[in-house]
C-alpha positions in Angstrom: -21.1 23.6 -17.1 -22.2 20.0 -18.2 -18.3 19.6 -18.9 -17.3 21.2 -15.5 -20.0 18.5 -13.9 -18.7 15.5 -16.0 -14.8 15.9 -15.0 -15.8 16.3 -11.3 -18.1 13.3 -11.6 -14.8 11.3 -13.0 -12.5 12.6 -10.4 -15.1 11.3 -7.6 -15.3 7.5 -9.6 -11.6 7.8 -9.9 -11.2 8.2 -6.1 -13.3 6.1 -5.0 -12.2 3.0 -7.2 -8.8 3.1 -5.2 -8.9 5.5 -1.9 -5.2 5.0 -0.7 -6.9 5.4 2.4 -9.3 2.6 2.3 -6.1 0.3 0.8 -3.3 -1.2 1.9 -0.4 -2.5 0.3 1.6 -5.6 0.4 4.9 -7.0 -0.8 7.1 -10.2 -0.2 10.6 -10.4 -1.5 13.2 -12.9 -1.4 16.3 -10.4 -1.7 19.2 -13.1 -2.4 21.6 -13.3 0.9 22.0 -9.2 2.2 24.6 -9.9 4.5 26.6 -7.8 6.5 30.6 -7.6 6.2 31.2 -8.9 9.8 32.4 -12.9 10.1 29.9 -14.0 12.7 31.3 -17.3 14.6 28.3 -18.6 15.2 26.6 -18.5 11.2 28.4 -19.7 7.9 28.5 -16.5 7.1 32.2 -16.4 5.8 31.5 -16.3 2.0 29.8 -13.1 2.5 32.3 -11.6 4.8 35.4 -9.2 4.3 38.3 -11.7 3.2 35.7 -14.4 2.4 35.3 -16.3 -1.0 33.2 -13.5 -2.9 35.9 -11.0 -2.2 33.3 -8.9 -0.6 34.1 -4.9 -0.2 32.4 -2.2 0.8 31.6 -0.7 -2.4 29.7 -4.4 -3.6 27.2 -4.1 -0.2 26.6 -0.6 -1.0 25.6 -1.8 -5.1 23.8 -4.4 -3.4 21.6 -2.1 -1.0 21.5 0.7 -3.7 19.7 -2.1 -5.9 17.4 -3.2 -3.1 16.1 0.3 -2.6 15.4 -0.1 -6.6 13.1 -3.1 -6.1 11.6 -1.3 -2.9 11.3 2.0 -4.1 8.9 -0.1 -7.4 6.8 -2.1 -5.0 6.5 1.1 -2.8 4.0 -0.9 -0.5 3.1 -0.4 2.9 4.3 -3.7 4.3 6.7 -6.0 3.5 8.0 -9.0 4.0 11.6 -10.3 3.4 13.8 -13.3 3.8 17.5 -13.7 3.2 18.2 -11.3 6.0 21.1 -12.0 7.9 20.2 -9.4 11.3 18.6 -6.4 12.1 21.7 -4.3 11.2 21.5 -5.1 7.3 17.5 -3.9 7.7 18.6 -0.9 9.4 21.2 0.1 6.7 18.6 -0.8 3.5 16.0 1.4 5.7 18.7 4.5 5.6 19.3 3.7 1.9 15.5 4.4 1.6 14.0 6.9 3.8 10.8 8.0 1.4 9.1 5.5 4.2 11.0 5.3 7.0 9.8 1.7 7.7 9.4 0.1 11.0 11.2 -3.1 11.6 10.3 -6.8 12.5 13.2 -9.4 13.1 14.0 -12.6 15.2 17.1 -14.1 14.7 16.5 -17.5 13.7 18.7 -20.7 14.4 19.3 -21.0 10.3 22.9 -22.6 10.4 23.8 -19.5 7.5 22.5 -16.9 9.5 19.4 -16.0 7.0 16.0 -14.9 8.7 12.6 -13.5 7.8 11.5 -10.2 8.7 9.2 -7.4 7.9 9.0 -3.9 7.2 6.0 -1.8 7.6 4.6 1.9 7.6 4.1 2.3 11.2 1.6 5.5 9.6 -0.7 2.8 8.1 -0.1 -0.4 9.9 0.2 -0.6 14.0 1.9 -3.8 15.5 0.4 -5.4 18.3 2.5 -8.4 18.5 5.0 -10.7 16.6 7.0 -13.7 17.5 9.2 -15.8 15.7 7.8 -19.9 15.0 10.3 -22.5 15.3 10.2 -25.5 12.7 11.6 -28.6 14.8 13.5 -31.3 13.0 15.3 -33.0 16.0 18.7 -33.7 15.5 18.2 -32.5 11.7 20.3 -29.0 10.9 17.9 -26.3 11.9 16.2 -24.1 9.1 14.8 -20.4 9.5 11.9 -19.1 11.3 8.6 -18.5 10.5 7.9 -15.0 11.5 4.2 -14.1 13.2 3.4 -10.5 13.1 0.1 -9.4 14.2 -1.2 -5.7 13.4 -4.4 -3.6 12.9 -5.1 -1.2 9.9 -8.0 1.0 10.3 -8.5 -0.8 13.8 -9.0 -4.2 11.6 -6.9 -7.0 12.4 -4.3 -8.7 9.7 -2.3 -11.8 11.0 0.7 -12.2 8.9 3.1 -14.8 8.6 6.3 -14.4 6.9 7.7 -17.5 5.5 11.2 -19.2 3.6 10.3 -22.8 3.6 13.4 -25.0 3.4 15.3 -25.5 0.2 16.4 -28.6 -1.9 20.2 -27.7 -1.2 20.5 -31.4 0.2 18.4 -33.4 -2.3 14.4 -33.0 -3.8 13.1 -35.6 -0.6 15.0 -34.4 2.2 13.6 -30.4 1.2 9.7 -32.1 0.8 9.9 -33.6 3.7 10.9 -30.8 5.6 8.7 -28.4 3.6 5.9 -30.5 4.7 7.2 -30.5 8.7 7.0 -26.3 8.0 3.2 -26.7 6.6 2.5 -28.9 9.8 3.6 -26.1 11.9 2.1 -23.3 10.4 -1.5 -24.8 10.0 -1.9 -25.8 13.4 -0.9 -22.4 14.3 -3.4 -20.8 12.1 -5.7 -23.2 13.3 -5.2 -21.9 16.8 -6.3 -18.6 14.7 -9.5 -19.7 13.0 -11.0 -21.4 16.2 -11.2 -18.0 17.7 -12.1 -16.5 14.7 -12.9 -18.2 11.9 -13.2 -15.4 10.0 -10.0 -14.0 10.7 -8.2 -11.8 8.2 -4.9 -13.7 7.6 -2.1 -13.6 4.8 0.7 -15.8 4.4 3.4 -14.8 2.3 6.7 -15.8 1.3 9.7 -18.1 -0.7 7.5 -21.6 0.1 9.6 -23.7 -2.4 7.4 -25.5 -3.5 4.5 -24.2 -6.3 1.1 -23.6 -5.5 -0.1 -27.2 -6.2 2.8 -29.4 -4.4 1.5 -31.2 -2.0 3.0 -29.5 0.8 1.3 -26.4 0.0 -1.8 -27.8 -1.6 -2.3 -31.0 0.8 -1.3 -29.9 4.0 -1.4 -26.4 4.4 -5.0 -26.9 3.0 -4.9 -24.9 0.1 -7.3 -24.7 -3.1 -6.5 -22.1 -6.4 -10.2 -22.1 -6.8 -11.5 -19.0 -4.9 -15.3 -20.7 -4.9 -14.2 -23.8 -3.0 -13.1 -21.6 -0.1 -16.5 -20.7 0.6 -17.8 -23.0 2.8 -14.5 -24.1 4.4 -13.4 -21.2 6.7 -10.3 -23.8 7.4 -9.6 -24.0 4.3 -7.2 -20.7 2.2 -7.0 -19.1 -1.0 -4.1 -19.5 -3.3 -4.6 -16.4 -5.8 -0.9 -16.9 -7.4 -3.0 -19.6 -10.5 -3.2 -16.4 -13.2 1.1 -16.5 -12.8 1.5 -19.9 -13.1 2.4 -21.0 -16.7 3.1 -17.7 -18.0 6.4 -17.3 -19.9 8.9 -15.5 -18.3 6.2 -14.5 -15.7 7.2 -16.6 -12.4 9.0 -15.5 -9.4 12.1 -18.2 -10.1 13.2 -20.0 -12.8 14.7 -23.2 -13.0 16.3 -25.1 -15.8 14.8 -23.3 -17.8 11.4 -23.5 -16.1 9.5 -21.2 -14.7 7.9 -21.3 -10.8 6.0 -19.6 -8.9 7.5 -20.3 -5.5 7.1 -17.1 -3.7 3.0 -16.2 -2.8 0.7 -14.9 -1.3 -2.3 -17.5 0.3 -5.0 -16.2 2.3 -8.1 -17.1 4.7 -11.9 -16.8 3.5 -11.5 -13.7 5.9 -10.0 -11.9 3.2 -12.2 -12.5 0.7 -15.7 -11.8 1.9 -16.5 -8.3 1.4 -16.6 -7.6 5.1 -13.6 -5.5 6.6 -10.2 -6.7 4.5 -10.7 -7.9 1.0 -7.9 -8.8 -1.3 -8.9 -7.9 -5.2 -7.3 -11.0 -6.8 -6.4 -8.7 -10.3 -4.4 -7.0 -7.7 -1.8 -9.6 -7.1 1.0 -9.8 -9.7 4.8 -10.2 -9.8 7.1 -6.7 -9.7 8.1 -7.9 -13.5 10.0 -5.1 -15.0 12.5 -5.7 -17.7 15.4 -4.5 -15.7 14.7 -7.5 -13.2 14.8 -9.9 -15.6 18.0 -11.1 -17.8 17.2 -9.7 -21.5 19.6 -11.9 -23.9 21.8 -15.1 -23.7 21.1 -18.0 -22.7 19.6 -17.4 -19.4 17.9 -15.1 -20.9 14.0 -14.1 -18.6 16.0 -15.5 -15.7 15.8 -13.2 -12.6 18.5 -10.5 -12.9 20.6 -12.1 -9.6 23.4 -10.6 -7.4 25.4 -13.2 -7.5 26.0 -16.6 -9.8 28.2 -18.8 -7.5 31.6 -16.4 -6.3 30.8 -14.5 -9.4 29.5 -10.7 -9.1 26.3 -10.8 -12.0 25.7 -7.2 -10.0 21.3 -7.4 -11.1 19.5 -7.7 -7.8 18.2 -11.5 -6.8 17.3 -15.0 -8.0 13.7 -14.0 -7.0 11.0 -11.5 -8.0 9.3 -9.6 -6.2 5.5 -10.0 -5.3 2.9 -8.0 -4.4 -1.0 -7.0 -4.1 -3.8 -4.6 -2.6 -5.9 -5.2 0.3 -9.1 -2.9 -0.1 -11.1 -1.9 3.6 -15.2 -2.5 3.0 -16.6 0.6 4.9 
């Protein structure tokens, strides 16, 4: 009997540590350029398109989508964001290629001269949508970079604002991609100010390919960021960068870079979601999807990311990124 009493007493901890109704799940992956095979004349899309540069066929998008589904099936979270979409149609097929969840769909196409957007998939079960819009990063007569995508939701009839991010790149030289990184903070912190002056106790998560670590200045300086839970405490304004127990760590990052490791895509969230009222997000629950088949094993790029492509050259792994993800608890 005292056995009998003991496993039932374990089976109730057990539950109650991790109540996948009480939790939520959340993942952000920069999948490497899912196109379609359709030249669109409006995006510089060609590369990617049947008689284009990468020879592109049929069979390559369906390896491509059939390794996707890989990385999704792993994360198996509830909601997830993604960038390096070219349109709703690619998020449709990768949606058929997985239908264990059956994922509702968030997109805007965004004036990105390639065609590449954010977006998000969620469990429509878990997570209702009450409104999204796409936030345009202005840089005058500059070429035009991707959107920020808003999406706001309830789970449990709690509110989550999340905003989906793919900050500009260095593709045309290390100032010109700060500076515009920075312009891309500027934006989304008023906007989230907009949010804490309501509330400021709002439950909001960014996520996303930022470009930049979590101590650049962009993310650190003007997005108003600290890696030190405690100093969020009496700053409501100010968020928490949880991504510090990744950086550093050998072959842990989310991109690597001559040889270096980064960790450019992250999660950042508000002092809502880390006061034991309503949302929480458990910081031991925020870590990189870093299996061994993701990663490059021998050579000399060797605990690289396991990409798609290198250049016009089929590597056939899945991206130049890893995928994140983490656990936010509900407080009853």
């Amino acid at each position: 009997m005292k056995k009998i009493l003991m496993i039932t007493l374990l089976i109730i901890l057990a539950t109650g540590c991790d109540n996948s109704a009480d939790t939520i799940t959340v993942g952000f992956w920069n999948v490497e350029n899912l196109f379609d095979l359709e030249d669109d004349p409006i995006k510089n899309d060609d590369e990617f398109s049947l008689g284009g540069d990468k020879i592109i066929t049929q069979e390559i998008l369906e390896m491509k989508l059939d390794h996707m589904t890989e990385v999704i099936s792993d994360l198996n979270v509830d909601i997830l964001g993604l960038c390096e979409v070219e349109n709703r149609k690619v998020l449709e097929m990768l949606n058929e290629n997985y239908p264990e969840k059956n994922y509702s769909i968030v997109h805007y196409e965004s004036p990105d001269l390639r065609g590449i957007d954010a977006a998000l998939l969620y469990d429509a079960e878990k997570f209702t949508v009450l409104d999204s819009y796409p936030i345009e990063i202005p840089f005058g007569d500059e070429a035009p970079t991707r959107d920020i995508l808003y999406v706001n939701g309830t789970f449990d009839a709690t509110t989550l604002h999340i905003f989906v991010n793919h900050w500009p790149s260095n593709y045309s030289g290390l100032e010109r991609g700060t500076r515009r990184r920075s312009v891309a903070a500027n934006v989304l912190r008023k906007t989230l100010d907009e949010i804490l002056m309501e509330n400021d106790n709002a439950n909001i998560i960014l996520m996303g390919d930022f470009n930049e670590s979590p101590l650049s200045k962009a993310v650190q300086d003007v997005l108003n960021t600290t890696i030190n839970q405690e100093e969020v405490d009496d700053n409501p304004y100010q968020l928490w960068n949880p991504m510090a127990h990744i950086m550093g760590v050998e072959n842990g990052g989310t991109y690597k870079y001559r040889g270096i490791d980064n960790v450019i895509d992250q999660f950042i969230v508000s002092k809502g979601l880390i006061d034991e009222n309503g949302l929480e997000l458990h910081p031991s629950s925020v870590k990189v999807l870093n299996k061994d088949k993701y990663r490059q094993q021998e050579g000399d790029f060797a605990g690289y990311p396991f990409r798609f492509w290198v250049g016009d050259n089929l590597l056939g792994g899945y991206s130049d990124h890893m995928a994140i993800y983490c656990k936010l608890y509900l407080n009853n």
